[in-house]
C-alpha positions as CSV (number, residue, x, y, z in Angstrom):
1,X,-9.9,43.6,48.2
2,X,-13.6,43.1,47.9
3,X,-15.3,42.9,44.9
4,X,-18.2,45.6,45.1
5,X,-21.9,44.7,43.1
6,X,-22.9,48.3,43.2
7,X,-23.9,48.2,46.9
8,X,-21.5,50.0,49.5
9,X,-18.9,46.8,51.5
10,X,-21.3,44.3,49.9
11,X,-19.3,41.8,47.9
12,X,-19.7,40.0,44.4
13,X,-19.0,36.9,45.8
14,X,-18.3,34.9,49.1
15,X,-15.7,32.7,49.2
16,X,-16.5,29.2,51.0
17,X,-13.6,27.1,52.8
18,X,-13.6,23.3,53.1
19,X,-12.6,21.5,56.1
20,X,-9.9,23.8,58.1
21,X,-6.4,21.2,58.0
22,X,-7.5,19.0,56.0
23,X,-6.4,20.2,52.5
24,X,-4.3,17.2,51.6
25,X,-7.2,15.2,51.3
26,X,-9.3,17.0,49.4
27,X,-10.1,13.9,47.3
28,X,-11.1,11.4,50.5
29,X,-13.2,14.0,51.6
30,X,-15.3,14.7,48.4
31,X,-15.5,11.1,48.4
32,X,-16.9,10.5,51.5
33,X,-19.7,13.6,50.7
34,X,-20.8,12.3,47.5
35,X,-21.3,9.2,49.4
36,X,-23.3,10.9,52.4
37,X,-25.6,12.2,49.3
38,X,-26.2,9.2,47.8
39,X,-27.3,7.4,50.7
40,X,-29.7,10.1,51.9
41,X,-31.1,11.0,48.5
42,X,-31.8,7.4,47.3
43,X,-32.8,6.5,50.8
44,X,-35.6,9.2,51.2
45,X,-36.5,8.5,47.5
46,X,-37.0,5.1,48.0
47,X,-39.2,5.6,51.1
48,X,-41.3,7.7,49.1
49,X,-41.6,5.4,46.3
50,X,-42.4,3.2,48.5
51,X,-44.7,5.0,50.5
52,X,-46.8,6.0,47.3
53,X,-46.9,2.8,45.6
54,X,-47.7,0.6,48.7
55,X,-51.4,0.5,49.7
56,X,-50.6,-0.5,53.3
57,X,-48.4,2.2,54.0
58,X,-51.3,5.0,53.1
59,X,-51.6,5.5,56.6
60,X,-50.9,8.4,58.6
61,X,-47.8,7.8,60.5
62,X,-46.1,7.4,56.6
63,X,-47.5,10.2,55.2
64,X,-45.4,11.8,57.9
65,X,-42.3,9.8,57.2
66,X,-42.6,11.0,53.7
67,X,-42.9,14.4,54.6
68,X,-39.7,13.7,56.5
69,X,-38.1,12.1,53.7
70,X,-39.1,15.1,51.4
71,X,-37.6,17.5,53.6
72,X,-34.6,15.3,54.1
73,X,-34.0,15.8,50.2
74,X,-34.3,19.2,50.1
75,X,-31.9,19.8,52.9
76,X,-29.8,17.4,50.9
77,X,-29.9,19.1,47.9
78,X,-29.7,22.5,49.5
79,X,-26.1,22.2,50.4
80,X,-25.0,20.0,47.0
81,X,-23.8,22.7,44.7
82,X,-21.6,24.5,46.7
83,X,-20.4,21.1,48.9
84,X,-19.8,19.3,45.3
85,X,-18.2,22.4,43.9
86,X,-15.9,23.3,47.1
87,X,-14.4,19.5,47.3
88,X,-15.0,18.0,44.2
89,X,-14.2,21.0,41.8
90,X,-12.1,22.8,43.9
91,X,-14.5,26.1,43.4
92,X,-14.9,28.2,46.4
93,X,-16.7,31.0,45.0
94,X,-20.4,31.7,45.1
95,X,-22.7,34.7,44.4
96,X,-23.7,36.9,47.2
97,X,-27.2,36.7,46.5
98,X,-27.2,33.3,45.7
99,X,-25.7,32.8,48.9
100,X,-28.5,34.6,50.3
101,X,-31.1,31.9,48.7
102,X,-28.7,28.9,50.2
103,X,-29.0,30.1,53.4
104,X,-32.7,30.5,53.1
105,X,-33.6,27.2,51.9
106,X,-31.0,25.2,54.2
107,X,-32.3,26.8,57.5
108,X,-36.3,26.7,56.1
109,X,-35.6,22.8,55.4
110,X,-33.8,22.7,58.8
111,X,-36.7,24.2,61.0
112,X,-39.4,22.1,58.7
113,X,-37.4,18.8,60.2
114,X,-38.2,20.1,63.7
115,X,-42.1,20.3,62.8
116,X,-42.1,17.3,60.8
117,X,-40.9,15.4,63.9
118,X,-43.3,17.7,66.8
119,X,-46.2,16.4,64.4
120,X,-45.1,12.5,64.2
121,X,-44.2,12.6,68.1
122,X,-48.5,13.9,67.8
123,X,-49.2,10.9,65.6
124,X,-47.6,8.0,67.9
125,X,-49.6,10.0,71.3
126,X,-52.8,9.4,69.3
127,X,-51.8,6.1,68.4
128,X,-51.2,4.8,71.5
129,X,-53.2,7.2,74.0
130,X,-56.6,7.0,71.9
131,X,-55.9,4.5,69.8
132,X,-60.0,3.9,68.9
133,X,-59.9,7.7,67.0
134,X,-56.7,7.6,65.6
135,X,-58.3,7.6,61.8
136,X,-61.1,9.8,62.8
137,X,-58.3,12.5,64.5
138,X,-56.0,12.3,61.7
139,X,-57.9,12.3,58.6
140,X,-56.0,12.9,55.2
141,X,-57.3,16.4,55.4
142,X,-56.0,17.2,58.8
143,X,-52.7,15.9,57.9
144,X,-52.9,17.9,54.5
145,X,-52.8,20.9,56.8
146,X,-50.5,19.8,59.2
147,X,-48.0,19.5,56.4
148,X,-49.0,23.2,54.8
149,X,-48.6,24.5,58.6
150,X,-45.5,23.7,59.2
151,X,-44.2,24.6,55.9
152,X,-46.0,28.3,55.9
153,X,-44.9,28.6,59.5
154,X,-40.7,28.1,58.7
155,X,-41.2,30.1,55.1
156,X,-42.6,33.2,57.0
157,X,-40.1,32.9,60.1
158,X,-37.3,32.4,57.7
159,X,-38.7,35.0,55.1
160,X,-37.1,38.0,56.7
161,X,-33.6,36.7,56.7
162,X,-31.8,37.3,53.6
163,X,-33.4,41.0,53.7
164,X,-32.1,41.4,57.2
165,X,-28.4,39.7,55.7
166,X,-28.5,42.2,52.4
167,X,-28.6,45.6,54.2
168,X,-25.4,44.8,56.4
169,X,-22.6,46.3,54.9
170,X,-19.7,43.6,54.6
171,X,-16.6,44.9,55.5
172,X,-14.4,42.0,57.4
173,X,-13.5,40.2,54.2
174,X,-15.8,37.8,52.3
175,X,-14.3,34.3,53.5
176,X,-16.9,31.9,55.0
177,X,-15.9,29.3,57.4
178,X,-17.9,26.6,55.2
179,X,-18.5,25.0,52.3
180,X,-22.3,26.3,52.3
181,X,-23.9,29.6,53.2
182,X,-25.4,29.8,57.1
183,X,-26.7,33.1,58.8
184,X,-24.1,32.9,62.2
185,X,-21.5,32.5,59.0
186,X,-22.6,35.3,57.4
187,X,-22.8,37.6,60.5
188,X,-18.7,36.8,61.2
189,X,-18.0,39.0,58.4
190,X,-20.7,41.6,58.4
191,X,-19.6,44.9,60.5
192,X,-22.6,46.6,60.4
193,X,-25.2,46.6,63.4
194,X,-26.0,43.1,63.8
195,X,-28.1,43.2,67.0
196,X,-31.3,42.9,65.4
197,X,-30.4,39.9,63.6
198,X,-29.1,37.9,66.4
199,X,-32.3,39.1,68.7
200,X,-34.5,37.4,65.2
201,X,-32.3,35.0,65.0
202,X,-32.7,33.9,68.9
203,X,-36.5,34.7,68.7
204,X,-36.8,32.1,66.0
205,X,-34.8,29.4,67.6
206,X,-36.7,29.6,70.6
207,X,-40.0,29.7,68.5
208,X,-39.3,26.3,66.5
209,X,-36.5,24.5,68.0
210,X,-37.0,25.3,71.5
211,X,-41.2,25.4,71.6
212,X,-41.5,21.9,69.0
213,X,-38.5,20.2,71.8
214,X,-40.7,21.2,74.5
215,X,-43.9,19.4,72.8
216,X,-42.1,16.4,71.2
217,X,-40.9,15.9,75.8
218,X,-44.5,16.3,76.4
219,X,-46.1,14.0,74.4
220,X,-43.6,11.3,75.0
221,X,-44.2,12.0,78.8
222,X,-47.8,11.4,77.8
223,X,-47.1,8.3,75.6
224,X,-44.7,6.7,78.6
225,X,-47.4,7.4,81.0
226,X,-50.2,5.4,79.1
227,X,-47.6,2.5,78.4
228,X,-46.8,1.9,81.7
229,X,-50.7,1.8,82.3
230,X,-51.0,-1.3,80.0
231,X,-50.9,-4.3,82.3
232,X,-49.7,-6.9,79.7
233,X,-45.8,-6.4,79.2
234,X,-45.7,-7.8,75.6
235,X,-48.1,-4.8,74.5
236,X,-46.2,-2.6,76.4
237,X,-43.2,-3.7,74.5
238,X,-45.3,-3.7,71.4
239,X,-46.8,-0.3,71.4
240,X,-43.2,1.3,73.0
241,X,-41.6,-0.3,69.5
242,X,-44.0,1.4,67.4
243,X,-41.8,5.0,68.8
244,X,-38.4,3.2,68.7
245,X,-37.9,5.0,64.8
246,X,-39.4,8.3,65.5
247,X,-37.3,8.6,68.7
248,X,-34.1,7.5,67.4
249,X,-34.8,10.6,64.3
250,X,-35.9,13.1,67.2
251,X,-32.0,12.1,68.7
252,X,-30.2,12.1,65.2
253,X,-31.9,15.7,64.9
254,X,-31.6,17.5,68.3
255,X,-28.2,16.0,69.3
256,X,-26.0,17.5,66.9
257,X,-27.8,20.9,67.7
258,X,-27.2,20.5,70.9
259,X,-23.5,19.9,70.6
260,X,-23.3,22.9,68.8
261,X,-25.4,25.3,71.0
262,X,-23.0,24.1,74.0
263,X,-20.0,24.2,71.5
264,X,-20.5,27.8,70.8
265,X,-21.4,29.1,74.2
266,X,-18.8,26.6,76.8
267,X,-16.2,26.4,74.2
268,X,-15.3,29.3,72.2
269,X,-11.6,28.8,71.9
270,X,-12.2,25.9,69.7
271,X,-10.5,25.0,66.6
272,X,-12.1,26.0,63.6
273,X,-12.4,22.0,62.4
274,X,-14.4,21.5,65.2
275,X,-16.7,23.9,64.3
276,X,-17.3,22.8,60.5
277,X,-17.6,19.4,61.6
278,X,-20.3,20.2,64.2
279,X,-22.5,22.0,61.3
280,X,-21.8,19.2,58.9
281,X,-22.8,16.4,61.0
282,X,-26.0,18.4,62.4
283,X,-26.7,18.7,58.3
284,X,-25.6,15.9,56.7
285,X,-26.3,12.9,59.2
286,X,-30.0,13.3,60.0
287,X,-30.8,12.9,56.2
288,X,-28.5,9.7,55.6
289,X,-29.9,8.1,59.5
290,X,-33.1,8.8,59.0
291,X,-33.9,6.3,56.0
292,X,-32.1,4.1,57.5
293,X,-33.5,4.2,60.9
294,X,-37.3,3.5,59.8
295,X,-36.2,0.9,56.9
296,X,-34.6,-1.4,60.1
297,X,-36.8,-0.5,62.7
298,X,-40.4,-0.3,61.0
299,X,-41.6,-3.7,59.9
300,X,-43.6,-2.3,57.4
301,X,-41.3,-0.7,54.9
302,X,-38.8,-3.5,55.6
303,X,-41.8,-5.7,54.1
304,X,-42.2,-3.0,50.9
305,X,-38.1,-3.6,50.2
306,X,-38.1,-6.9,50.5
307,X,-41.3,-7.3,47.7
308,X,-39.5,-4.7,45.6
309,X,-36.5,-6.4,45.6
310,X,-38.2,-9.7,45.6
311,X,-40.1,-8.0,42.4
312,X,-36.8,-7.2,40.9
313,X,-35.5,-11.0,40.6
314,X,-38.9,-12.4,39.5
């Protein structure tokens, strides 16, 4: 039976599930989580470390990568407590309304990635389309409010969503098919009217997701177009290397996605594990890639780790 807060069917507390089948090894899997957070929190810390205390990196293309690397934490560190708590401590249990904020912040971090990533696709088409105003075109001021733009865009689409979550009654048990707190999650086990959250819901997909996808195509049609203009091939090579990073991020972010939209709608009968692993993979492995991805493929902070760690030995 439900425990009731005072509201009609809402309950006290959800109760979060692990990995569906995989109980016996609780303890491999807690393992192999705690080391998916280390490696995307000290990664994106170290890029920003670097990024601030590196004078040739205080250039616009990092300042986006540290945006990315900030938002990469708080994604991170979104899902922590309850992900640390469910495998670690074996504690399933979390507030409702604290639930609520979860689900917030992880799908306000997760639509910030998309923006993050439409504005770096805009910084590598002025790079390499109009190369002789890229400093003029993205001053520190213009990237300032690039930054604030696409973090007061997702807070305001995203605003509305716990409200439209709390005044569901919750009637079909308070068991959550994860080990963090995700609106389709929450609406499984609401019996209210649900339509006008999945209409939101689709409206804001299809205003972030589906309008920044359709701009990060475009200006890569743009960029390919003025590459293959260049008649040297070694500075074609050379300025299609300088997009190698952010394209291999845009694929680490929209594939998993992807895999779950066609997932949900071409294979419902699915098991359950399938499911869970879909939604951890889209929210745990673009945080741990993306460090990665720009400390091997960017010469420039594979310089600033090799002087720290030169630094470190001296």
């Amino acid at each position: 039976m439900l425990v009731l807060n005072g509201t009609p069917f809402q309950p006290a507390t959800l109760q979060l599930t692990g990995i569906p089948g995989m109980q016996t090894g609780q303890a491999w899997i807690a393992l192999i989580f705690c080391f998916l957070y280390f490696i995307s929190i000290s990664g994106n810390l170290s890029i920003l470390a670097l990024v601030i205390r590196e004078p040739p990196l205080h250039q616009p293309m990092y300042y986006f990568l540290s945006m990315l690397s900030l938002n990469d934490l708080g994604v991170s560190l979104s899902t922590l407590p309850t992900v640390l708590a469910t495998f670690c401590f074996n504690y399933h249990h979390v507030g409702f309304d604290a639930c609520l904020v979860q689900m917030f912040f992880i799908h306000t971090f997760s639509f910030m990635e998309s923006g993050i990533l439409l504005a770096m696709s805009f910084d590598r088409f002025v790079a390499i389309c109009d190369p002789l105003r890229y400093s003029t075109v993205l001053t520190n001021s213009r990237i300032l409010a690039m930054g604030l733009g696409i973090l007061t865009k997702s807070f305001t689409t995203l605003f509305p969503f716990p409200f439209l979550v709390k005044r569901l009654p919750f009637c079909k048990g308070n068991v959550l098919h994860h080990s963090y707190c995700l609106h389709p999650d929450l609406m499984k086990v609401a019996c209210g009217d649900i339509h006008v959250n999945n209409i939101y819901g689709l409206f804001v997909v299809i205003f972030t997701y589906g309008v920044d996808s359709i701009f990060i195509l475009l200006s890569y049609a743009l960029i390919l177009r003025a590459v293959l203009a260049i008649a040297s091939q070694e500075q074609r090579l050379k300025a299609f290397n300088t997009c190698i990073s952010h394209i291999c991020a845009v694929l680490a972010f929209y594939v998993p996605i992807i895999a779950v939209s066609m997932i949900h709608r071409f294979w419902k009968s699915a098991p359950a594990v399938v499911h869970v692993m879909m939604s951890n993979v889209y929210l745990f492995v673009p945080p741990m890639l993306n460090p990665i991805i720009y400390s091997v493929k960017t010469k420039e902070i594979r310089k600033g780790i090799l002087k720290f760690f030169h630094k470190s030995q001296t």
